[in-house]
N, C-alpha and C positions, 0 to 999 in steps of 0.2 A: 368661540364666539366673541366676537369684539361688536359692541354697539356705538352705532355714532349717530351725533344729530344733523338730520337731513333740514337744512333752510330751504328747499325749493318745493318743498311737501308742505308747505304753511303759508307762503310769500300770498300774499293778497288775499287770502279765505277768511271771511266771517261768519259766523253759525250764529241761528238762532233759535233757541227751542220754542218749538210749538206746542208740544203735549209731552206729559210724563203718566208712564204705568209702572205697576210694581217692577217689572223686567227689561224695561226697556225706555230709551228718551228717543222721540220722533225731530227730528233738526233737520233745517233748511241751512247746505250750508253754499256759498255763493263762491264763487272761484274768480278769477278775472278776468274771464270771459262768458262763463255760463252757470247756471244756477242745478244742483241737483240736491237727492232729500236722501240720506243716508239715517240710521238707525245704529245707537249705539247701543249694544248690549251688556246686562249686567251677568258676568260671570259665576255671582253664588260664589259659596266657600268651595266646589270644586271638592276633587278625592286625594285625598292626600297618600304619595306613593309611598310603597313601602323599601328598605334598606336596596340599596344598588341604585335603580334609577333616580331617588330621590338627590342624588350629590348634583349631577349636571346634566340633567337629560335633555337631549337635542336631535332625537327623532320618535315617530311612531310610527307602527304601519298593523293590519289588523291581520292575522294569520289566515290564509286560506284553506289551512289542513288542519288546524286544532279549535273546537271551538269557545269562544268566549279566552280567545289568547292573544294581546297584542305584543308584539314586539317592540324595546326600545333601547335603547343604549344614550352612553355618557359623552358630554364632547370630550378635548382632549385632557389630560390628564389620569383619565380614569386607563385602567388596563383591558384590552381587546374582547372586550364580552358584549352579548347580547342579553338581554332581561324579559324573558318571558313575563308579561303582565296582567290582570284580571279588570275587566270596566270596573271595577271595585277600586281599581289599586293595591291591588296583594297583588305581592310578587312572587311569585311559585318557587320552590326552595326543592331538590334534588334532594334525595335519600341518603347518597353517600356522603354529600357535600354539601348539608344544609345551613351550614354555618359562612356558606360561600355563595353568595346567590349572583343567579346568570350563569350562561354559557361559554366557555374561553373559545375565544375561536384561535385554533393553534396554527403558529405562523404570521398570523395579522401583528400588523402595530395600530394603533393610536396616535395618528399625527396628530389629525383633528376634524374626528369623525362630524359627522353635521348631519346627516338625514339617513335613512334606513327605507328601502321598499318591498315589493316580493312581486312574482313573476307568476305567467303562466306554466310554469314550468316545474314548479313547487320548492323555489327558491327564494334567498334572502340575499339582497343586495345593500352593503353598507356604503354609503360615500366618504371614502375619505379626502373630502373634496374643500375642506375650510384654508381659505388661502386671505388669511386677513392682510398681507403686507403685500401681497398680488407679486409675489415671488415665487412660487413653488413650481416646480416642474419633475415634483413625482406625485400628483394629483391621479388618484387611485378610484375602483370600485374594487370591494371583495365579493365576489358569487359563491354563496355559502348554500347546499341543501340543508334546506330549514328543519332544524334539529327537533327532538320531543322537547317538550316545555320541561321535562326533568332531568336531562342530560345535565352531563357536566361541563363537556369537550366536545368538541368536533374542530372542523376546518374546512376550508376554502377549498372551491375547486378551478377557481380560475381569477385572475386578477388583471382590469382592465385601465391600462394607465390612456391619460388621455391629454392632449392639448387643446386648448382655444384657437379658434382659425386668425381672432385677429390681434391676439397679444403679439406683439416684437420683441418688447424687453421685460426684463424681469430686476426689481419689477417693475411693471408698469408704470408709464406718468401718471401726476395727480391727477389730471384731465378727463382721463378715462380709466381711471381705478376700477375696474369691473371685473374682473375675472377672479371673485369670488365666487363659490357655490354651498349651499345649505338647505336644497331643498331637490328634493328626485321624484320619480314616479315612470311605472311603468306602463306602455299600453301595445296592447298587440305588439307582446315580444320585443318590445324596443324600450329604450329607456333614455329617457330625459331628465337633462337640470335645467333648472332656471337657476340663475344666476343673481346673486348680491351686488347694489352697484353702490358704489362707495362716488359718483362724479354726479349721477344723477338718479332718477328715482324708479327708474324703469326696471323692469328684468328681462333678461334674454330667453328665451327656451333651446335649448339644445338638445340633440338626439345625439345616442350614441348605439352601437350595434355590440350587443351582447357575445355575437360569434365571430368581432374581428381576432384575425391572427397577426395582428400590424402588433409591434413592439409597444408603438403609443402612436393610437388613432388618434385622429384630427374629430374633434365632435363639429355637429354638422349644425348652424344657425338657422331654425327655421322659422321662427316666429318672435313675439315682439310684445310687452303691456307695458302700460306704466300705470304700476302697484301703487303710487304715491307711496312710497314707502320704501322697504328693502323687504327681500320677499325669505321669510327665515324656514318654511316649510312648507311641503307640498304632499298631493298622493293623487290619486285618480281610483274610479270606483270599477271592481275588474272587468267590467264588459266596455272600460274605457266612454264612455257616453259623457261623463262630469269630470271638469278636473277642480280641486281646490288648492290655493295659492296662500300663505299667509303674510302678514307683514308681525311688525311690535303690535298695530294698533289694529288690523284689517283684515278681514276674512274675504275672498273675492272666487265666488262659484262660475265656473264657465260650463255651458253645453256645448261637448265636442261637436259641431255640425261640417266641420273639416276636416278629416285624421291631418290631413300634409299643412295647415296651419289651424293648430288645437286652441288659441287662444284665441279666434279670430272673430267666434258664436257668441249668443245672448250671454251677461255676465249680470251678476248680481254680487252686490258686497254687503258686508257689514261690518261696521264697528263694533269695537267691544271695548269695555273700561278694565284695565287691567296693566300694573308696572311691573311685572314679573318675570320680563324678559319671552314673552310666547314664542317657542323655539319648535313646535310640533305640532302635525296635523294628521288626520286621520278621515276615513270612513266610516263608522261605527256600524252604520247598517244603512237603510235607504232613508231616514229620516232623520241621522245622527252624523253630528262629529264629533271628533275629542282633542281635545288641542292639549298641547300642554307649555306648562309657564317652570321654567327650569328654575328660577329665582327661591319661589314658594315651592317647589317640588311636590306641585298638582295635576290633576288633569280635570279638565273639564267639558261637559257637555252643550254642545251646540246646538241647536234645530234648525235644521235646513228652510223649515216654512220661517222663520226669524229672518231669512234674506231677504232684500229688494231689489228692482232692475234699476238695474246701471247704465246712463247714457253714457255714451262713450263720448 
């Protein structure tokens, strides 16, 4: 993860608070064209994780097959594991190996993991998709069957590399720095990134096909926001109906009302106070999220009623 300051996410906006509550500030903030009313939220001290994910953690995602287990992992530097987790923050520790916590996934590297999802299928998909210098052209998924929360090991059953439709060079010009990625999610079997834009403040949504047998599939452009922000984690809730987007500073809920353009339905956002670098999002249950801030190596809970609509 590399952070950078976005100017065109601030150029003309002025806020001004109208109400404060223990949890929350009500703010009118004005844009240079149109006026909307955003809600910043205060985060609490959050759960503080335990050994493993706490060094760099920069994804989550909520197990379908075990319960009260999220999945996370480290970006890059740490070594190819996955971190079975508790909404507690305990990290579940292995019998043989519990001075070793997480799961090795054997075979995988660590370029520079960024997001983590699971499937219909009763799988775990890691993105090794962080391409901060928008050079890489070994830009990976691992498709891992989602291991017990006490294993040691396992591995990959299939590994999907992938290109951008409209990068040409590597890397990239300054101008359209975008072919970043740190945020996935799956919905009816297919999986998608939105994309980091280092040129402007939008994110792309991209599909890719789980069962291509192409060397390295071309991911498919199908939709479009502008996050104000850079968009660092994503997930979708499994019957695919809600997708959540995150930025540094912004949580932004969409209802899917289109499967073929997913960001296109009613959206609600919120802000939240928080410098900790927010690298992870989640579903927690139908009224929760859990975000996490890799800085402080926390997570925190969100409440979905805490959102407002968003004019677009």
């Amino acid at each position: 993860m590399v952070r950078s300051t976005l100017f065109p996410a601030v150029l003309g906006l002025t806020c001004a608070v109208v109400s404060v509550t223990t949890r929350s500030v009500d703010s009118i903030c004005y844009g240079a064209d149109d006026a909307s009313t955003t809600k910043s939220f205060d985060l609490g001290k959050g759960k503080r994780l335990g050994d493993g994910p706490a060094k760099e953690h920069s994804g989550i995602v909520k197990s379908r097959n075990w319960p009260d287990t999220y999945w996370m992992h480290n970006d890059s530097g740490d070594e190819p594991r996955v971190y079975p987790v508790q909404r507690n923050g305990k990290v579940a520790k292995s019998e043989r190996e519990p001075e070793t916590p997480g799961v090795a996934i054997a075979g995988a590297i660590n370029v520079d993991w960024e997001d983590i999802a699971v499937d219909d299928r009763g799988r775990v998909i890691v993105a090794d998709t962080g391409n901060n210098r928008n050079d890489r052209r070994d830009l990976v998924l691992y498709v891992i069957p989602e291991p017990a929360p006490l294993a040691e090991r396992t591995t990959f059953v299939k590994k999907l590399f992938f290109r951008y439709p409209g990068q040409k060079e590597f890397p990239a010009p300054k101008d359209d720095f975008n072919y970043d990625c740190e945020a996935i999610f799956t919905i009816g079997g297919q999986i998608f990134l939105c994309s980091k834009h280092r040129s402007d403040t939008r994110t792309n949504l991209y599909r890719l096909d789980p069962d291509s047998n192409e060397e390295v599939q071309t991911a498919q452009l199908i939709d479009s926001f502008d996050v104000l922000g850079q968009a660092t984690g994503a997930d979708a809730t499994p019957e695919g109906k809600q997708i959540v987007i995150n930025t540094y500073e912004d949580l932004w809920l969409f209802d899917v009302t289109d499967p073929a353009k997913p960001l296109s339905g009613p959206v609600k956002r919120l802000s939240f106070e928080n410098d900790d670098d927010v690298e992870a999002v989640c579903f927690a249950d139908d009224e929760t999220l859990l975000i996490g801030a890799e800085a402080a190596g926390r997570i925190y809970e969100v409440p979905l009623a805490e959102f407002v609509e968003y004019e677009r």
